[in-house]
N, C-alpha and C positions, 0 to 999 in steps of 0.2 A: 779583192782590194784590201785584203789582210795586209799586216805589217807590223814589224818589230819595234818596241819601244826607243831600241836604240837606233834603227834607220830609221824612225822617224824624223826624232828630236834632228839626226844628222841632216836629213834633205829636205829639213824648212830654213835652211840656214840660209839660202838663197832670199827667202822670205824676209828676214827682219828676225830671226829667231837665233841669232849668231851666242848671244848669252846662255842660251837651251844648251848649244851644242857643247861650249865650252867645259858645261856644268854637269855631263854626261853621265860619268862616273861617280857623282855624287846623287844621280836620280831616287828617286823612291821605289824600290819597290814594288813590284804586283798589280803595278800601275800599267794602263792598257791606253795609247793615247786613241786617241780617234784618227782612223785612216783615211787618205788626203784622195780627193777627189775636185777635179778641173771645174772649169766651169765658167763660161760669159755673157753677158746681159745684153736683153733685149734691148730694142731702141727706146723705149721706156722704162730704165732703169730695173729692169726686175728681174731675175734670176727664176725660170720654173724649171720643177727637178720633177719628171717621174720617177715618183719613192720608190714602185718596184723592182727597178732596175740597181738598187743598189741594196744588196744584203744588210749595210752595216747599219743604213739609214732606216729600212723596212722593219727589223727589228725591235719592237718594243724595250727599251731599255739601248738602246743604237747609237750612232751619231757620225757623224764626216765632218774630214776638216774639208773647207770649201775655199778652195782659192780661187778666186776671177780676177779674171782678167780685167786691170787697168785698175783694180783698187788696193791701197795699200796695206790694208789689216787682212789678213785670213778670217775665215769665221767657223764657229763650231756652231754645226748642226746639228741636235740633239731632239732625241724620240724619248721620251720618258712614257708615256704612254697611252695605249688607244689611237686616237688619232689626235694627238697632243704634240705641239712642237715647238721649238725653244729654240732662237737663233742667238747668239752673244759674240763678239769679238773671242777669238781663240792666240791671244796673246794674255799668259799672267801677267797683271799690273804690279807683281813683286820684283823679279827680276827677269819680263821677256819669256819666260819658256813658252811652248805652245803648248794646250789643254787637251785631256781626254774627259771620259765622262763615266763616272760610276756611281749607282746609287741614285740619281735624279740630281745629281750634282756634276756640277764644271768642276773638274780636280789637277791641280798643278805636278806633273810627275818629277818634280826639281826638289819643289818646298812644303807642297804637301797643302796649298792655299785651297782652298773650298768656295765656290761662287753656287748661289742660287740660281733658278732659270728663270730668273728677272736681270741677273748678272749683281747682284748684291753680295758683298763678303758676309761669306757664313763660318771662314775659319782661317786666322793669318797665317802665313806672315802679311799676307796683301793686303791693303789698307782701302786700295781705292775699287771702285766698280769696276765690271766690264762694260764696253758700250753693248747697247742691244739694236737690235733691226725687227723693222714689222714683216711679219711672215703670215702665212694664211694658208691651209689644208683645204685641199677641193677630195672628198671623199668618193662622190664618184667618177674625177676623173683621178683620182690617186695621185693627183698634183701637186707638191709646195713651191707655195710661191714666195719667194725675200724680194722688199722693199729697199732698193737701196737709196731712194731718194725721199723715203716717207718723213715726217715730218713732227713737231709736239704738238699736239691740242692749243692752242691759242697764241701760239708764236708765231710770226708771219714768217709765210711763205715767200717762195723765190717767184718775183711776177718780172716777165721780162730781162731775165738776170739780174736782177737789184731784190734787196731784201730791206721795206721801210719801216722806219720803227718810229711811230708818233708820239710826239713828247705825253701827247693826251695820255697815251696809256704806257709809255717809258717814260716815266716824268726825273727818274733816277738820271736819264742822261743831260740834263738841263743842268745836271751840279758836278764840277771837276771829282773826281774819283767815284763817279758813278760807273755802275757797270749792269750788264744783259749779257746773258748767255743763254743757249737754246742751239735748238737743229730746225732749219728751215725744212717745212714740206718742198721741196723740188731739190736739194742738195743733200739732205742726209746725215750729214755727220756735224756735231757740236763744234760751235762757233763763241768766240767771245767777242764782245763789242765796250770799249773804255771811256770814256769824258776822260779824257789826260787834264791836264792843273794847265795848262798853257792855253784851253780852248777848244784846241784839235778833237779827234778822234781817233780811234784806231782800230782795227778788227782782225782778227787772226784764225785760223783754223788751230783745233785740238789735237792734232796728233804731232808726238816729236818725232822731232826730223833722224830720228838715231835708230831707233829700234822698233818705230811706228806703235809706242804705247800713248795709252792719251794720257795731256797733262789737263791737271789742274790748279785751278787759282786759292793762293794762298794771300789772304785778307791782309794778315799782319805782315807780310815779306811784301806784298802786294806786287807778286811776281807768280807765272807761271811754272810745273814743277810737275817732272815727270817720275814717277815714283817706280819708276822700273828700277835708273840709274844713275838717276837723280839729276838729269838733267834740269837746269833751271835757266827761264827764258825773260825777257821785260814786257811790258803789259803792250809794245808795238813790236813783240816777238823777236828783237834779238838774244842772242844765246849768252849769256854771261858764268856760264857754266856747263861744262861739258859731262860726260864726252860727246853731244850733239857739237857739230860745228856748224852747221847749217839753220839759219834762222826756221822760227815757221812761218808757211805757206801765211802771205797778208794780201789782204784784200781794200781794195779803193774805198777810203770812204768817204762822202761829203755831207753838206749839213746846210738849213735852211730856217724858216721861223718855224715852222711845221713839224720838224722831225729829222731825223738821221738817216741817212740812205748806206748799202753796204750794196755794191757791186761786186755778186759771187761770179758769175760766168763774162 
């Protein structure tokens, strides 16, 4: 499952990694990306990999990029060491390239960006995190297992396809330009929830619709902002700045005395 930095960066272009390819010839360097390996989830959300079946992952200091089927982020699977493992989104939040892994570090082979295996920047140009997924080692069945629907500690969860957030304990969304963001247990990936000034609400999913990087909210623009390429979206996810043309992915939301409902599935 070996492979060239430069056929790499080329055959994730299909992927969302169109910026990587562009920038090809401008790569770094001595830089080894992590090689691409398939992969689709159970009817419980969860991806299990016998590790020993794949050299690059087996390998203490190892890693594969993982593409599965039906999601739209790649991910880098990374062995740093023992029975230690580190899942992260494998798109830079600089400009898109996808990631290899050296040193116990996520490393950008474009711009040279550095992530920790919490998905934290440890060296720019990348400003923003990578997203991370919950993953678990079975040692003696030599199993890893990725979460793709896990969820934050104390952010509600997806119960019947709705996700309810009680004023009791969002009390932010009771006042126009309040706001909640979090990843549901049963959905997986970072969501934002708005109080708009009109009353309403609004809820959107985190990844742009461009190059499948996640955005984030900017207080003072009080607009979402994709720092790949700079796409920027409005807090009910349309696109006021490309080059995304396509809003983001938004979700039903309604409201009560009680609390705020957000209709994921």
């Amino acid at each position: 499952m070996s492979t060239n930095r430069r056929g790499f960066l080329k055959g994730l272009v299909g992927a969302g990694a169109g910026a990587a390819a562009t920038g090809v010839a401008g790569c770094a360097p001595d830089i080894s990306p992590a090689p691409v390996l398939d992969a689709t989830k159970d009817s419980s959300g969860r991806v299990v990999l016998k590790v020993s079946r794949y050299p690059d992952l087996a390998r203490p200091g190892g890693a594969v990029t993982l593409r599965v089927e039906g999601e739209e982020q790649n991910l880098l699977v990374m062995h740093p060491q023992g029975t230690q493992y580190a899942v992260v989104s494998n798109t830079c939040t600089h400009s898109g390239c996808p990631l290899g892994f050296e040193d116990g570090e996520a490393i950008c082979p474009c711009h040279l960006s550095r992530f920790a295996l919490d998905g934290r920047v440890t060296h720019p140009p990348a400003r923003a995190p990578l997203s991370t997924y919950t993953s678990s080692y079975d040692s003696e069945a030599d199993e890893l297992t990725i979460d793709f629907v896990a969820g934050e500690v104390g952010f509600p969860a997806v119960v019947g396809g709705k996700v309810f957030f009680p004023f009791t304990d969002f009390p932010q969304l009771r006042t126009a330009g309040g706001r909640v963001q979090g990843t549901p247990q049963g959905y997986g990936k970072l969501i934002f929830v708005f109080a708009l000034e009109d009353g309403s609400y609004s809820a959107v999913d985190s990844i742009c619709t461009h190059a499948k990087c996640p955005v984030r909210y900017r207080e003072a623009e009080t607009d979402l902002y994709c720092d790949c390429h700079f796409s920027r979206f409005t807090r009910t996810g349309e696109v006021t700045q490309g080059p995304a043309t396509r809003p983001l992915t938004k979700f039903t939301v309604t409201s009560d005395a009680t609390g705020v409902t957000v209709t994921i599935v």
